[in-house]
Each structure stands twice: as C-alpha cells, then as structure tokens.
VMD Tcl script that draws the C-alpha trace (Angstrom):
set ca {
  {11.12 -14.78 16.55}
  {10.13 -18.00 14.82}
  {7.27 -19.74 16.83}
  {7.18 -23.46 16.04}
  {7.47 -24.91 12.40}
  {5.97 -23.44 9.29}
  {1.66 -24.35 9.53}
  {2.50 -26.04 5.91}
  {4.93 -26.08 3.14}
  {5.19 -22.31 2.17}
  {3.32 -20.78 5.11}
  {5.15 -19.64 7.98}
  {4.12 -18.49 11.15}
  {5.34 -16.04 13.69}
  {4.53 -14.75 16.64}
  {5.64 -10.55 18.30}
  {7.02 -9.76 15.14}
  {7.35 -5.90 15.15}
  {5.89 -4.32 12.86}
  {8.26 -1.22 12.23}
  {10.23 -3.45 10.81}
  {7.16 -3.99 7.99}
  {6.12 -0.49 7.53}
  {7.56 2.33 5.41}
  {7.21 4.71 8.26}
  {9.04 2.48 10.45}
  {6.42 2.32 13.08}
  {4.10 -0.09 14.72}
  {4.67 -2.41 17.45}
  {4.17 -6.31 17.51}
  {1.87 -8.33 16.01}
  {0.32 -11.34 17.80}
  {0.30 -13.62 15.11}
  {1.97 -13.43 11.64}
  {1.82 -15.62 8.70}
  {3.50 -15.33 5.80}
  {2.03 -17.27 3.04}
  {4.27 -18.01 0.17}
  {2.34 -17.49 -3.44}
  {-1.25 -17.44 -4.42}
  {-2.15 -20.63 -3.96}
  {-0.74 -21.01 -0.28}
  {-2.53 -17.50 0.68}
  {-5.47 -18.98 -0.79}
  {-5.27 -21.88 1.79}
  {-4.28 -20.24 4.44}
  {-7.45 -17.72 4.34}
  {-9.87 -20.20 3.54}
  {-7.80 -21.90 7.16}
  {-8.78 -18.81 8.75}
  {-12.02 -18.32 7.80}
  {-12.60 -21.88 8.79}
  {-11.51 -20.90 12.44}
  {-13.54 -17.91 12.11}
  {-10.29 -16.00 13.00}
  {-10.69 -12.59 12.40}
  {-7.35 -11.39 10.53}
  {-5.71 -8.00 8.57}
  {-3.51 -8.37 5.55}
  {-0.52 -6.30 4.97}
  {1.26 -5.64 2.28}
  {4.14 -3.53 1.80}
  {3.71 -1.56 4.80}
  {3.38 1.66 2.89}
  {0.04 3.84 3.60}
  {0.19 2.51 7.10}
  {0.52 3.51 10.87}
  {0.49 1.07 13.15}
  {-0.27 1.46 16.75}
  {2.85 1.54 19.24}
  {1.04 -1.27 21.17}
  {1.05 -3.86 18.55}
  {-2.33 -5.47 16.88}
  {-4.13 -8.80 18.35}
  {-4.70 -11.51 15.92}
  {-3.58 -12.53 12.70}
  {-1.72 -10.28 10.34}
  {-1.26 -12.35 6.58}
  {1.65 -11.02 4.49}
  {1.52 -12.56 1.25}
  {5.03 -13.29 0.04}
  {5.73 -13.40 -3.54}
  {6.65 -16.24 -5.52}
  {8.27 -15.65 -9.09}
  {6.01 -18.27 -10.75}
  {3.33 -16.89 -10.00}
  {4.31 -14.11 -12.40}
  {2.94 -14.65 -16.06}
  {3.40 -12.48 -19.00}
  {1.83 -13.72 -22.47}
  {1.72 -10.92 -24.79}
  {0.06 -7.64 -23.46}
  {-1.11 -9.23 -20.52}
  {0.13 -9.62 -16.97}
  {-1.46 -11.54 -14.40}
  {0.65 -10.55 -10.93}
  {0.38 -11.86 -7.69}
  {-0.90 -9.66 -4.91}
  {2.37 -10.29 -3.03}
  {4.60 -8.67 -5.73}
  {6.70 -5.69 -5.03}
  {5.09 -3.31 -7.41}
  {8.32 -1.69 -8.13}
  {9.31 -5.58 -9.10}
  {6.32 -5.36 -11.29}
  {7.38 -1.96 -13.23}
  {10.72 -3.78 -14.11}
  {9.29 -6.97 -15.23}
  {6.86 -5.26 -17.62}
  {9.94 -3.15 -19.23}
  {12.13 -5.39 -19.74}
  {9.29 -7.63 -21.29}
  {8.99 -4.34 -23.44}
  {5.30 -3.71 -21.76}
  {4.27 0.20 -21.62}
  {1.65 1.50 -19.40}
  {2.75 1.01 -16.25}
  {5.70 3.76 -16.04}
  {3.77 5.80 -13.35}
  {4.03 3.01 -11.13}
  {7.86 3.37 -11.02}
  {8.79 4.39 -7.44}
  {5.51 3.81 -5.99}
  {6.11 1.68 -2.33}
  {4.06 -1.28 -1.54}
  {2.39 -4.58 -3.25}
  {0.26 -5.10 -6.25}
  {-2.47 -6.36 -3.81}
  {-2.32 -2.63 -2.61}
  {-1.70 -0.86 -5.33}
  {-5.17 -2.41 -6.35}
  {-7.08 -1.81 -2.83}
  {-5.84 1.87 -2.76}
  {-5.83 2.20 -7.02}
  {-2.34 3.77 -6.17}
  {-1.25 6.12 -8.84}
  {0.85 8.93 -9.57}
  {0.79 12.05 -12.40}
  {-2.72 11.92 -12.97}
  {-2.56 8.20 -13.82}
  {-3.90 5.21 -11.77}
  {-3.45 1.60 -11.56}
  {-7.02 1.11 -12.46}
  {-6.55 2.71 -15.69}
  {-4.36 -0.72 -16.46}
  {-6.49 -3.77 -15.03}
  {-8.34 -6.11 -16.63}
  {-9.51 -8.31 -14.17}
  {-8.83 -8.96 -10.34}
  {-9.40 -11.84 -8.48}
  {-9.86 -11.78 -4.65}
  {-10.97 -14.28 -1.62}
  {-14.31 -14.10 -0.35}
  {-15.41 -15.78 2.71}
  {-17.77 -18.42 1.72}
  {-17.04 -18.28 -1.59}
  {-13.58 -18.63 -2.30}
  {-11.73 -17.11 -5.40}
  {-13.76 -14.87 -7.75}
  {-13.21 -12.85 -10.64}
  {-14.35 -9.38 -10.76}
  {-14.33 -7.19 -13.91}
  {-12.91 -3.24 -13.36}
  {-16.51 -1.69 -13.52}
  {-16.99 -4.40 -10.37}
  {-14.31 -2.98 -8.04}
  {-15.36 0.69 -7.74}
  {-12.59 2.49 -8.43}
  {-12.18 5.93 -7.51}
  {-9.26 8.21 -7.02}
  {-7.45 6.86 -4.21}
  {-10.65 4.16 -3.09}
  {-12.07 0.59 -4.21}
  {-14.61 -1.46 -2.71}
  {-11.64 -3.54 -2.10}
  {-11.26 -1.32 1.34}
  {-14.84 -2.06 3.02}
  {-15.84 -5.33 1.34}
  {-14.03 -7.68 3.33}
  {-12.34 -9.07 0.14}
  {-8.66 -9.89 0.21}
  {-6.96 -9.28 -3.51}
  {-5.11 -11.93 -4.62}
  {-4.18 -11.51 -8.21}
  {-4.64 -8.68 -10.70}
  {-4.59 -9.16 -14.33}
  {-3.34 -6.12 -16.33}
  {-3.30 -4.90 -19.74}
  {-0.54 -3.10 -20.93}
  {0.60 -2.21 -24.50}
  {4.02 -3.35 -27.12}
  {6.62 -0.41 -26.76}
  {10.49 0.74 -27.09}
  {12.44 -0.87 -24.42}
  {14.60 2.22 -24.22}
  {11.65 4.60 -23.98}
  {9.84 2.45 -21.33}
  {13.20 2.94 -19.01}
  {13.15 6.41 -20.00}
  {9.79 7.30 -18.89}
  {10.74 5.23 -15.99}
  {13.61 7.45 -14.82}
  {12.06 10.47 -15.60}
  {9.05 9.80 -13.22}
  {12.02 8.25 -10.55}
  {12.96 11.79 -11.09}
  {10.12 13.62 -10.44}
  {9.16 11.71 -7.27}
  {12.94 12.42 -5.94}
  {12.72 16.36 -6.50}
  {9.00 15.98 -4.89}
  {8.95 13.64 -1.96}
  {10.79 13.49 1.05}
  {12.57 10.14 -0.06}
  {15.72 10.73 2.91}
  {13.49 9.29 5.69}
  {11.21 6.72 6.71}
  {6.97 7.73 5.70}
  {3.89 6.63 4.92}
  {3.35 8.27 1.71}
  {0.63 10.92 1.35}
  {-1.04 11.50 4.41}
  {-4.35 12.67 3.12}
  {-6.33 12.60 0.07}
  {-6.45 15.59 -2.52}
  {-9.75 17.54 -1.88}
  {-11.52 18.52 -5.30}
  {-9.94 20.76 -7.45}
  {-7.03 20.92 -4.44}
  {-4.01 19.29 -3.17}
  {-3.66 18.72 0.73}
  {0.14 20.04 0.28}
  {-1.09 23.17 -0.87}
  {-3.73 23.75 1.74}
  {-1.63 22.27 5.05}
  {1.13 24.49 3.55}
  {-0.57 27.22 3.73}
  {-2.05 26.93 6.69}
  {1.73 27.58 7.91}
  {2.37 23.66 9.00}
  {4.76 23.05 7.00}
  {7.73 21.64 9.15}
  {5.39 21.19 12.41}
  {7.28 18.53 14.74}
  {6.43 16.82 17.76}
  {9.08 14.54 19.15}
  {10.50 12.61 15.98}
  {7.30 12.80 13.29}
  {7.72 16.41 11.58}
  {5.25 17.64 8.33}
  {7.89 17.49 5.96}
  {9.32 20.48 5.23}
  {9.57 19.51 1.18}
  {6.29 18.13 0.70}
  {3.36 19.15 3.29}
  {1.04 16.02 2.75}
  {3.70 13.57 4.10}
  {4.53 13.08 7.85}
  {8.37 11.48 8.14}
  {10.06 10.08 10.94}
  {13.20 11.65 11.90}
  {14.39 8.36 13.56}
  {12.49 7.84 17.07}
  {8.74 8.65 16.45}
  {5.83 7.63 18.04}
  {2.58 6.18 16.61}
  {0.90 9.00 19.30}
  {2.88 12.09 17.82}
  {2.18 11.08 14.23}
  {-1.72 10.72 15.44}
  {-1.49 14.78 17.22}
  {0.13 15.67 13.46}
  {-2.37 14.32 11.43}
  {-5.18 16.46 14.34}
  {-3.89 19.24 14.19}
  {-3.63 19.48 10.32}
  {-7.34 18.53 9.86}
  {-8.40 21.01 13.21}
  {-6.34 23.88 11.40}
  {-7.45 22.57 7.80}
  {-11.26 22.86 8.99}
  {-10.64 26.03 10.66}
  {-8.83 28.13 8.24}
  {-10.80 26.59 4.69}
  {-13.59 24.92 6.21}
  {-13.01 21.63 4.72}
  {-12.21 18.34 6.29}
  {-9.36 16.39 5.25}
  {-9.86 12.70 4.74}
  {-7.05 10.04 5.93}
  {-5.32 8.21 2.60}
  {-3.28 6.42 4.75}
  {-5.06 3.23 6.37}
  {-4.90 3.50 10.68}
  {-4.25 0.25 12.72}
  {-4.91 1.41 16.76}
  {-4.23 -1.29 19.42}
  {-7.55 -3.65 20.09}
}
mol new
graphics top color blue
foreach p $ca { graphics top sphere $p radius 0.5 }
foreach p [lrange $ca 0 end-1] q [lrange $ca 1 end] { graphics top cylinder $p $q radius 0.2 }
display resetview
C-alpha cells in the first residue's frame, strides 16, 4: 500500500491504509494519507511540513481510545514511530518520545530500576497519549509522574510546558482542544528494587486480566467515571450488560468496555454507546461523557 518513496529519510508515506489494522478495537476504514514519521526530530519536520501547507491533519497513536469511522478519514493521519535513541534515562529522569509504546516504557524504567510508573503496566497505546488522555489506572495517573512535556505548536514550533501548564484532570488535558501535538514527555520517577518493580508490575498485569475483557479486540473504557461513580456500575445496572448488535457486544465482564466479537461495525458500536447514555440518562439522570476519542467520516 506504499505510495511513492518515503517524503524524506525516516518519513514514510502511505496512502488507503486501513485503519483497523491501527486500532485496538480493530475498526476504522482507510485513511487518505498516512505518514509515519520516524523519531522526534523527523515528526517535528514533518508537522512544521504540514503546517506549512496549511494541511489540516490528526495524529494517532496507538490506536487505543479510538473508533474510527467505517468510511475512512480524509487527510493526513501522522503516526509517530518510535526510535530507541530517542529514549534517555539519566538518573531519575526519563525523557520518552511520544511515539513509544508505553508498555515499552514500563519495561525500560524497571529494568533501569525506576519505580513509579508500575500502574502503567498493561495500559495500550503511546506515551504521546498516555499524556493527551493522562491515562492511568488504580487511582494513579500519568500526570502524577511528569515533569515537563514538550509539544508542536503551529507558529511556534517546540515548547516546553511545565505540569501546572497542561491541565490535567482525570482522564483530560488541554492537550485534547489546544491544537498541540505532544512530542516528548519528561518524567520523574524514583531509585527502587528491581525485583519489587516487576512485582508490582505483575500484580497490576494481574488485576487488569481478572478485570478487563483482554480475549478480544476494544477500545478501552468507553466512558468516563461520573463523580463518586463508575460507568460499569451504572450501565450494569441499568441491565446492559452483554447488549449486542451485530459483532460489538457491552462486555459481559466489564460494562464500560464495548468489544468486537470479530466482524463489527463502526455504526453498531455508535447505537451501543446511544443506547447506554439514553438508558444512563433515563434511569439516573446523568449523562455519560465519551473517554474514548470519535473519528466520523468528513
């Protein structure tokens, strides 16, 4: 699916790439244009490229906390790729590239004997996104970790941005309406025991095994815990717990995640996620609000 040669060394571009094959869920259907930038610098390039174009563009990640449309997405979709130098550990500190696997990341700082970032273990998707949605798990949140991020601006280029800057919140950073694309994140972590850093590790593997519906393709938490509430609870009992239509189905071992039993549609997941706020609003009087980020056809 290769269109052409790469735009420059370490930047490659593609064109009807399909973007189940990108996404956790397994859904989505092609993108016009994909590039896949290879390491800060060459994402760095090939935004300021863009915005030199004025070419509007969306950047994925790791596909997790996504559904895309059926239809496909016009444009330009960047997908950072990671590049193991960019990758620096000195000390307590770890400055990551948004491209990086964050499960990558949660090895790297253990076997550099780095604590802090055990909750991460398991957790799909980039460091890039872990920052934009402050991904966490247990309580604990990537925020609770950074030091410093640095993202494109159009206009301006790279900038540095201190913690009390981004606007974290539980599951939200300015990061998701600014227009800003993450491209590092610089963490702070603390000296431990190897052996109790994979420990901790496994455990929370554990947890998120007995908890999540791991066996088939999703998009992670569907919606966002209310105050003082978990969406699970409330979608369970509402009595939607294992609601299907066609191949998406409200998993029957944790309500708050739609999976795809092999041949869904980007429409039936859509009716799902409806019908849980409709019956949500109408049986608490609350309305549910989308964690997972919504790409419809333009």
């Amino acid at each position: 699916m290769e269109n052409g040669s790469p735009t420059r060394p370490g930047s490659s571009r593609y064109q009807g790439v399909v973007l189940s094959q990108l996404t956790t869920i397994k859904l989505g259907g092609p993108a016009e244009n994909l590039i896949r930038p290879l390491g800060t610098g060459e994402l760095v390039r090939t935004l300021r490229g863009l915005d030199g174009r004025k070419q509007n563009y969306r950047i994925l990640g790791g596909g997790s906390n996504l559904l895309v449309d059926d239809r496909g997405v016009k444009g330009v979709v960047v997908r950072p790729e990671y590049d193991p130098e960019d990758l620096v550990i000195e000390g307590d500190r770890v400055e990551a590239p948004a491209g990086m696997a964050l499960s990558r990341l949660v090895k790297a700082a253990g076997a550099a004997g780095l604590a802090g970032l055990e909750f991460a273990a398991g957790i799909p998707g980039t460091v890039g996104g872990a920052a934009v949605m402050n991904a966490g798990w247990g309580g604990e949140e990537i925020a609770g970790v950074i030091r410093k991020v640095w993202v494109h601006r159009t206009a301006c280029g790279m900038v540095e941005l201190e913690p009390g800057d981004c606007r974290f919140g539980y599951r939200v950073s300015r990061f998701q309406d600014s227009g800003e694309v993450v491209l590092r994140v610089d963490l702070e972590l603390s000296p431990g025991d190897r052996k109790e850093i994979a420990g901790k590790t496994r455990e929370v593997l554990r947890r998120r095994k007995e908890s999540l519906p791991l066996d088939y393709p999703s998009a992670g938490s569907v919606f966002k815990n209310p105050p003082g509430d978990y969406a699970g609870r409330l979608i369970e009992a509402a009595g939607l717990k294992g609601k299907r239509i066609g191949d998406a189905r409200i998993s029957e071992k944790h309500a708050n995640v739609i999976v795809n039993l092999g041949a869904a549609r980007f429409r039936e997941v859509k009716e799902l996620i409806e019908i849980v706020r409709g019956r949500i609003q109408e049986d608490f009087g609350m309305r549910l609000e989308l964690e997972i980020i919504i790409w419809e056809s333009m």
